[in-house]
C-alpha positions in Angstrom: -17.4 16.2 -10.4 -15.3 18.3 -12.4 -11.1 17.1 -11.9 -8.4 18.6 -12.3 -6.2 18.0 -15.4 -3.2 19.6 -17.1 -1.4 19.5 -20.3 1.5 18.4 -19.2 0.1 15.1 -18.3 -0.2 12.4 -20.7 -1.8 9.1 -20.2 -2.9 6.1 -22.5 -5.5 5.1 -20.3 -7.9 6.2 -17.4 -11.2 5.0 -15.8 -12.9 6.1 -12.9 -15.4 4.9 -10.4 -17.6 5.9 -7.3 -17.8 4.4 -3.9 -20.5 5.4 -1.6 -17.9 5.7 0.9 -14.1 6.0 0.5 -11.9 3.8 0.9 -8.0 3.5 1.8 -7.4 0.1 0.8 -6.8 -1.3 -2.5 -5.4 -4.8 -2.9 -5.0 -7.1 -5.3 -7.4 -10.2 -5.9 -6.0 -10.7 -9.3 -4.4 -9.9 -12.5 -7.6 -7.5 -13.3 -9.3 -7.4 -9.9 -8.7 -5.4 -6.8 -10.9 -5.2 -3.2 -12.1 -2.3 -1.8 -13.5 -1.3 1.8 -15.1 2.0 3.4 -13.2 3.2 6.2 -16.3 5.2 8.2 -17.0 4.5 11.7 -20.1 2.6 10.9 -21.2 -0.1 8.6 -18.9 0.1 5.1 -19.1 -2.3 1.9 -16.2 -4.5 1.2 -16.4 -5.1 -2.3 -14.3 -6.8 -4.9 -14.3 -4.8 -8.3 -13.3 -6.2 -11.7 -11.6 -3.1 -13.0 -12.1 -1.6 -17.1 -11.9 -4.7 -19.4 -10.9 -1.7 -21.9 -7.6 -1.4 -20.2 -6.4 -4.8 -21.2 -7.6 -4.6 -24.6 -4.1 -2.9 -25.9 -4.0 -2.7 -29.4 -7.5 -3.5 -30.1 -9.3 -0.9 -27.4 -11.5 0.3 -30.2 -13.5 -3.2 -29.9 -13.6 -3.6 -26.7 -16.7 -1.9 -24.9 -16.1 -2.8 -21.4 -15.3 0.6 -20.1 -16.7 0.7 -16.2 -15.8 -0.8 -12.9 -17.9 -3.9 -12.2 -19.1 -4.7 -8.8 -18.4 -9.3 -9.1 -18.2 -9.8 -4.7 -20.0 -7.5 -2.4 -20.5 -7.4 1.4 -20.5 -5.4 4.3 -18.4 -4.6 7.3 -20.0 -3.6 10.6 -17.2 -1.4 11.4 -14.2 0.4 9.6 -11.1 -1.2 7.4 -8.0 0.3 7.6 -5.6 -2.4 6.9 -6.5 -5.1 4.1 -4.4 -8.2 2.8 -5.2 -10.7 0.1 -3.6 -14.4 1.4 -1.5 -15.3 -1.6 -3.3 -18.8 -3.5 -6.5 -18.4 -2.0 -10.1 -16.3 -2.1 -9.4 -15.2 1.5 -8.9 -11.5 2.4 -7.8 -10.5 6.3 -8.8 -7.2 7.6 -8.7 -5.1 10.5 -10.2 -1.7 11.5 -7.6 0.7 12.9 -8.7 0.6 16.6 -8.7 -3.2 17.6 -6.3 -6.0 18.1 -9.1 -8.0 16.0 -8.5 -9.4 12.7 -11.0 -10.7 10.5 -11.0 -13.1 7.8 -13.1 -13.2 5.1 -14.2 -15.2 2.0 -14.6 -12.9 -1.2 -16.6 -15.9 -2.9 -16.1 -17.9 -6.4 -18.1 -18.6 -9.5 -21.5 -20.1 -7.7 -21.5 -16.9 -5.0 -21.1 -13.1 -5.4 -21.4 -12.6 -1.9 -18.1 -11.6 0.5 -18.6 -13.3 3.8 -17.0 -12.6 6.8 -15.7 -16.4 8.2 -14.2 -16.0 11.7 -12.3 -13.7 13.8 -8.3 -14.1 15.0 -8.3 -11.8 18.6 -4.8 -11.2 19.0 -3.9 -11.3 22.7 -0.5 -9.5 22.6 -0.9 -7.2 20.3 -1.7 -3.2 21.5 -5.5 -2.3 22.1 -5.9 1.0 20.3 -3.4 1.5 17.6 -4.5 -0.9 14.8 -2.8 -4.2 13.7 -0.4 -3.6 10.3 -0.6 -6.9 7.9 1.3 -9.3 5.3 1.2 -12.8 4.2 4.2 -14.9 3.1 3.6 -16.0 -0.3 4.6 -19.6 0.0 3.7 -22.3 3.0 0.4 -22.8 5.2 -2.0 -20.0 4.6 -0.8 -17.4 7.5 -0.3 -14.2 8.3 2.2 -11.9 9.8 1.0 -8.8 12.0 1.6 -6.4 14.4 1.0 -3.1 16.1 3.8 -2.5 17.8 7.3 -4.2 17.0 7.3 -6.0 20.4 3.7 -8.0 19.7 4.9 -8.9 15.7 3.9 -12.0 15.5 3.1 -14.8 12.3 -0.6 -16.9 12.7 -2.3 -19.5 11.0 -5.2 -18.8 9.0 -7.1 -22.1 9.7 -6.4 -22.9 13.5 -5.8 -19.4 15.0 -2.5 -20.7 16.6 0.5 -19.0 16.7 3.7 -20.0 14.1 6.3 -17.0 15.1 6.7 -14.4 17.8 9.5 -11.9 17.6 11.3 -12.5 20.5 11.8 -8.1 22.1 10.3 -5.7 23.8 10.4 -3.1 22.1 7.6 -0.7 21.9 8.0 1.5 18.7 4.7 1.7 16.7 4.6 -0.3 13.6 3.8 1.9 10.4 4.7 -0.9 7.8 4.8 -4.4 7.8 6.3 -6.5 4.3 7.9 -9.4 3.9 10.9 -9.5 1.7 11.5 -13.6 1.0 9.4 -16.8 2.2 11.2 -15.5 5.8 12.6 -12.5 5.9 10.5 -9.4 6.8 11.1 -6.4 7.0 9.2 -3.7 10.2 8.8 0.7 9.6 8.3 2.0 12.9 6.9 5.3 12.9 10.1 7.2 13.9 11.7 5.8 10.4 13.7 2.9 12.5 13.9 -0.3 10.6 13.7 -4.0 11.5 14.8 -6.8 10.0 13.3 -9.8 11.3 13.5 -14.0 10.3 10.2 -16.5 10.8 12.3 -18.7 11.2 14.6 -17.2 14.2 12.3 -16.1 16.8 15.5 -14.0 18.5 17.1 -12.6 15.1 16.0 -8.9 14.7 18.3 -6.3 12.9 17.4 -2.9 13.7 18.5 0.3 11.4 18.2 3.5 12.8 16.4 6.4 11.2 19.6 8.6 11.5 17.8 12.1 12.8 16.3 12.5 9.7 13.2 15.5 9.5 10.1 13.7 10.0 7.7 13.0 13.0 6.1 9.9 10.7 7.9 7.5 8.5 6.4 4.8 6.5 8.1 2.3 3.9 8.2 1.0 0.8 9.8 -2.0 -0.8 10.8 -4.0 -4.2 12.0 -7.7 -3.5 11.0 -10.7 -5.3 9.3 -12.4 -1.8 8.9 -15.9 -3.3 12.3 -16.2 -3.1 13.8 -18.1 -0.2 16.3 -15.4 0.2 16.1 -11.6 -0.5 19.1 -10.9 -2.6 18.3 -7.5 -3.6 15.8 -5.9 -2.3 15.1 -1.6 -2.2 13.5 -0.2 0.6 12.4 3.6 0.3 11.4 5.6 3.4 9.0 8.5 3.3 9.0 11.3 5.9 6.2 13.4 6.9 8.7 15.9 6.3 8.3 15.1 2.6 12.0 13.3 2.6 12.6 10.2 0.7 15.4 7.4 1.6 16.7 5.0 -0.4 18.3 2.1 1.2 19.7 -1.6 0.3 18.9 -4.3 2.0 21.8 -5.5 2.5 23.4 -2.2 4.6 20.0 -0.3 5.7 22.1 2.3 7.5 24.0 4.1 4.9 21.6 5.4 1.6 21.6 4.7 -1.7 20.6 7.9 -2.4 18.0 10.4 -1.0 15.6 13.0 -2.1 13.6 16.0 -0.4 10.1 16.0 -2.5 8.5 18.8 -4.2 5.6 18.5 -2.5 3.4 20.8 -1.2 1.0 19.9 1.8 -2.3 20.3 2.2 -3.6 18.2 5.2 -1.8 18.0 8.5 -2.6 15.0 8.8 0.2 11.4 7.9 -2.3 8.8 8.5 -2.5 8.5 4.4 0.8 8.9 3.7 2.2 5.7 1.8 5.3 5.4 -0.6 5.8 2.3 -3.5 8.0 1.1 -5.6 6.5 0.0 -9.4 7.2 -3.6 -9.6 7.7 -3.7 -13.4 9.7 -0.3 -13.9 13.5 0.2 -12.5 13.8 2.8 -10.1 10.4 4.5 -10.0 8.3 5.0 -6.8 5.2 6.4 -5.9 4.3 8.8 -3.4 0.2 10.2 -2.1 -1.3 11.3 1.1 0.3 14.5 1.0 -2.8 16.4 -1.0 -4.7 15.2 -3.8 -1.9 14.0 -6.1 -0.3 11.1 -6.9 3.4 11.9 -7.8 6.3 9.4 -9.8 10.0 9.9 -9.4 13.0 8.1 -11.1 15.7 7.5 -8.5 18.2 6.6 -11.0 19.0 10.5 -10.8 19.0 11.1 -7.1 22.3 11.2 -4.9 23.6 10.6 -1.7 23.4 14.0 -0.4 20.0 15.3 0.3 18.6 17.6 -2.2 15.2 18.7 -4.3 13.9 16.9 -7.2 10.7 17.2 -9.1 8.6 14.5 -9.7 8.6 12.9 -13.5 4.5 12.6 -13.5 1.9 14.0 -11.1 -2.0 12.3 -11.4 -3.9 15.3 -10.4 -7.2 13.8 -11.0 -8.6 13.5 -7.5 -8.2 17.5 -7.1 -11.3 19.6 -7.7 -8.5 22.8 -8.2 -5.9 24.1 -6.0 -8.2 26.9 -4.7 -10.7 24.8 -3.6 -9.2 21.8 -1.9 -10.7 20.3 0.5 -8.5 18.2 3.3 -11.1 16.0 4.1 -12.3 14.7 0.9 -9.5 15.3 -1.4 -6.5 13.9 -0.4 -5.5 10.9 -1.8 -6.1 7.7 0.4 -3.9 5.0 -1.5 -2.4 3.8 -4.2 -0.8 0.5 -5.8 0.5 -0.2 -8.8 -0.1 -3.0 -11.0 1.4 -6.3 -10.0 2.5 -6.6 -14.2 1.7 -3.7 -16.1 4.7 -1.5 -15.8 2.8 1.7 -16.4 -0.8 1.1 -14.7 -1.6 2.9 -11.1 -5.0 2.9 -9.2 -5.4 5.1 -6.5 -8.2 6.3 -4.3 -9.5 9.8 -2.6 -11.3 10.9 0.8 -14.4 11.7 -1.4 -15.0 8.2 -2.9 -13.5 8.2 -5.9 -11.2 5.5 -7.5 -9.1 6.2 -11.0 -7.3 3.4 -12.7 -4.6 4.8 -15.2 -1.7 4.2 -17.6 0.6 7.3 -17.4 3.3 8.1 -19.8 6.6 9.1 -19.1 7.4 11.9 -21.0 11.3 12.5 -19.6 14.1 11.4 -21.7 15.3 9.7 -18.3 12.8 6.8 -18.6 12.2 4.9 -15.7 
């Protein structure tokens, strides 16, 4: 289909691909592979894709003909993925659908198989029946995972044996919206009224809770930069997003007053916030990432924003998933996801309702460089 560009964007690099159905998952396999999954109510691939071998070329892009997505793992999924999380040092992947207190582990295959194969289930007991399970793995330790629905069910479980290694000792019932842990440890919960937790594996009765503050915004999710294979989180950003289109930037270390804040020029074009998602570029100094809004994926540099809430305009906006403005359509436009690149300061791939996927390297064209 014809996308929408402008002149005012400038990029060094983008591919695209097609997915029979979309998907709002993109995650990391590694350094130049990513898995996808369809989110429709029926059966969905789950593929990995190896992304443009052109992109990594650099300087000598010219010889390099690699230019498309390649399909390397494939399988399918009887039912939708909404939540998707590579376990760190292995070829494991653990999903769940949205709906279920089920997670399901999979093996995306090696060398001798190009076949993703789904290996056993985990059925979570405590967690909540109908609002999905929200995912993370620690990156050091027994393979395991860390989930929850709500913050009172959080709860940390072996990959292997199924059995339980932490439960977060409350009983509180605010919906989880994010999940990410911050050190080997230390996590860190978004409920969906913009309250944060801080929480320990290690303490099952430690849990620091910082309030939203009243801010605008019926749906909060978060972001965060830490360097998690450290045994302790010494500096760590966490950004919350607002349905509202507000940004808050906090430290770790005191959640409850903010670094600085920002309300987003962003105008909306679905009512809906299950899409919404903000991140912070691992490789770049104060630049985060905001989509689910409409079909754009828009950059900001925090280094100018203050404490006192006020407007600021993004530094680059990928329009690519947007037919025009005058004919957007809501349900296949908006922008599902996005991630950046674990190394590669300036490369972004996101995803839209109608099944496309665009890798690209965008350039920063402010004299306030990120």
């Amino acid at each position: 289909h014809c996308v929408l560009w402008t002149k005012e964007e400038r990029y060094s690099n983008i591919h695209e691909y097609q997915l029979e159905h979309p998907t709002r998952v993109i995650e990391w396999t590694g350094e130049k592979n990513v898995c996808v999954a369809g989110y429709n109510l029926s059966k969905n691939e789950i593929l990995e894709l190896l992304l443009p071998l052109k992109l990594f070329a650099d300087d000598n892009q010219g010889l390099c003909a690699e230019r498309d997505f390649k399909v390397v793992h494939g399988g399918f999924t009887d039912g939708s993925i909404h939540c998707l999380k590579h376990i760190p040092g292995t070829r494991c992947v653990v999903t769940n659908d949205g709906s279920s207190s089920k997670l399901q582990v999979w093996d995306v295959g090696g060398d001798d198989c190009d076949v993703i194969k789904k290996t056993g289930d985990i059925h979570l007991k405590t967690a909540s029946l109908d609002k999905g399970v929200k995912i993370d793995s620690p990156l050091t330790g027994n393979a395991s995972v860390l989930h929850g629905s709500q913050v009172n069910d959080i709860q940390l479980t072996e990959l292997t044996s199924g059995t339980p290694l932490y439960t977060l000792g409350t009983d509180i019932p605010d919906v989880l919206s994010s999940l990410r842990f911050v050190s080997g440890s230390v996590f860190l919960a978004c409920s969906v009224n913009g309250d944060v937790y801080v929480g320990d594996t290690r303490s099952p009765s430690y849990l620091q809770k910082s309030p939203a503050g009243g801010r605008e915004g019926n749906h909060w999710c978060m972001g965060v930069r830490a360097d998690s294979s450290l045994p302790e989180p010494s500096s760590c950003s966490v950004a919350r997003l607002s349905s509202s289109c507000q940004a808050v930037v906090s430290d770790l270390r005191n959640l409850k007053s903010p670094v600085c804040q920002a309300q987003l020029n962003v105008q909306r074009k679905t009512t809906s916030d299950e899409f919404l998602i903000v991140t912070w570029a691992p490789a770049l100094d104060n630049c985060l990432a905001v989509s689910g809004f409409d079909g754009m994926v828009q950059i900001y540099n925090t280094a100018s924003w203050r404490p006192e809430l006020m407007e600021f305009q993004p530094i680059f906006i990928h329009r690519g998933h947007m037919m025009s403005d005058a004919h957007f359509d809501t349900s296949s436009s908006v922008v599902t996801t996005h991630v950046w690149h674990p190394s590669r300061p300036w490369t972004v791939l996101s995803a839209a309702g109608d099944g496309s996927v665009h890798v690209w390297d965008w350039v920063d064209n402010t004299t306030a460089s990120c």
